[in-house]
C-alpha positions as CSV (number, residue, x, y, z in Angstrom):
1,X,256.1,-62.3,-44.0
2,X,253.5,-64.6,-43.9
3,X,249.7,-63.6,-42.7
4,X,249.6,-65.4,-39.7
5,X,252.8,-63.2,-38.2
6,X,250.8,-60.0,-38.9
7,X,248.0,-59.7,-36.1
8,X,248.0,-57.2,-33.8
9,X,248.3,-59.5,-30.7
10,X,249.6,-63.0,-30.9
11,X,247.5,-65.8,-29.8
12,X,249.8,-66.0,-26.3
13,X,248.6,-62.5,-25.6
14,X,245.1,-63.1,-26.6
15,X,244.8,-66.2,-24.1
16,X,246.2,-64.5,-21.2
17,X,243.9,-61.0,-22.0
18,X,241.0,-63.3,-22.3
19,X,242.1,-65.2,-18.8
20,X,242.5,-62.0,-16.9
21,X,239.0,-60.6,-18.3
22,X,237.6,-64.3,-17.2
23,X,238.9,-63.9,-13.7
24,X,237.8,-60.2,-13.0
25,X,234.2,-61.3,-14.2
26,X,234.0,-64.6,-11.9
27,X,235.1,-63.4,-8.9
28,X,232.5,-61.8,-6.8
29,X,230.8,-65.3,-8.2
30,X,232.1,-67.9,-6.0
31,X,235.2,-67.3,-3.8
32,X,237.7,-69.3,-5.8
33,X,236.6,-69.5,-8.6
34,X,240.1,-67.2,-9.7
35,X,242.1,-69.5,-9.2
36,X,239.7,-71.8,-11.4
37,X,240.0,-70.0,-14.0
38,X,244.3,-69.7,-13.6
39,X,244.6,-73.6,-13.3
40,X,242.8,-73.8,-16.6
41,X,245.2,-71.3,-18.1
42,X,247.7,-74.1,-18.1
43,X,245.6,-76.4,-20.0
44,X,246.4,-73.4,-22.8
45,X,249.6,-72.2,-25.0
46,X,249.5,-69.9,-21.6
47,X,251.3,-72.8,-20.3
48,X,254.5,-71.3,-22.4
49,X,255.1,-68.4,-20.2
50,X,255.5,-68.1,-16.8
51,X,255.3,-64.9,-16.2
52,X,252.0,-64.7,-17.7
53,X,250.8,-67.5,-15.7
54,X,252.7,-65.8,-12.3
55,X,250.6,-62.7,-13.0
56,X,247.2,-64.9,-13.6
57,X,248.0,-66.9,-10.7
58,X,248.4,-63.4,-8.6
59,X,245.6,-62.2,-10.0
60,X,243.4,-65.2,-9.1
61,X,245.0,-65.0,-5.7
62,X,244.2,-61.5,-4.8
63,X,240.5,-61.2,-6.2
64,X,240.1,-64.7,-4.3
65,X,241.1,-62.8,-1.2
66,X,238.9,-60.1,-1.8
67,X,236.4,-62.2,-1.5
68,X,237.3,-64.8,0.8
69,X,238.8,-62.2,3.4
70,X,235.3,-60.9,5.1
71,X,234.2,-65.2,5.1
72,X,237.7,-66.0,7.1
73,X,237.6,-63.2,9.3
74,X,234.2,-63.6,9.9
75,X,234.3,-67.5,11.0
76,X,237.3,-66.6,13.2
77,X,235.3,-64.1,14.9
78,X,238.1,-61.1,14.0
79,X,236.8,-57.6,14.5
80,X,238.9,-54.6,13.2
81,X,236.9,-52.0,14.1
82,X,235.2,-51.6,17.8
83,X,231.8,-50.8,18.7
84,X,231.2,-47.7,20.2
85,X,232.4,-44.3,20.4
86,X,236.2,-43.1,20.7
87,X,235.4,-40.8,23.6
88,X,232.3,-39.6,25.5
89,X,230.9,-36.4,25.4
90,X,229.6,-35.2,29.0
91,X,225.9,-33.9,28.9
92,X,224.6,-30.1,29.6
């Protein structure tokens, strides 16, 4: 068996770890910067497996979200929680 065929991850594997540890360090950096990082991913030998590239393009998506979510509902002026109290409590 020849040397190269004896690693403990092949180099698809080590792309997509190295992708997925990419995108969990950019993301609180700038909003969509994810899915950045998952678009590059196809520049790579990542490009020969979809359902590694699915999973980094969900992954992108969701920590872009994260992010993004608190902006979007902010600008459209969405409030889940109300001000105020559920219920008043007389006095004395």
């Amino acid at each position: 068996m020849p040397a190269h065929n004896q690693q403990l991850f092949p180099v698809v594997d080590r792309w997509f770890l190295a992708f997925i540890a990419l995108e969990v360090v950019t993301f609180p950096l700038i909003p969509l910067l994810p899915l950045v990082v998952a678009a590059a991913g196809i520049a790579t030998p990542l490009r020969r497996s979809r359902w590694r590239l699915s999973v980094l393009f969900s992954v992108g998506l969701v920590l872009s979200l994260i992010v993004a979510a608190p902006v979007i509902l902010g600008l459209l002026d969405i409030q889940l929680v109300q001000n105020g109290p559920a219920h008043t409590i007389p006095d004395g």
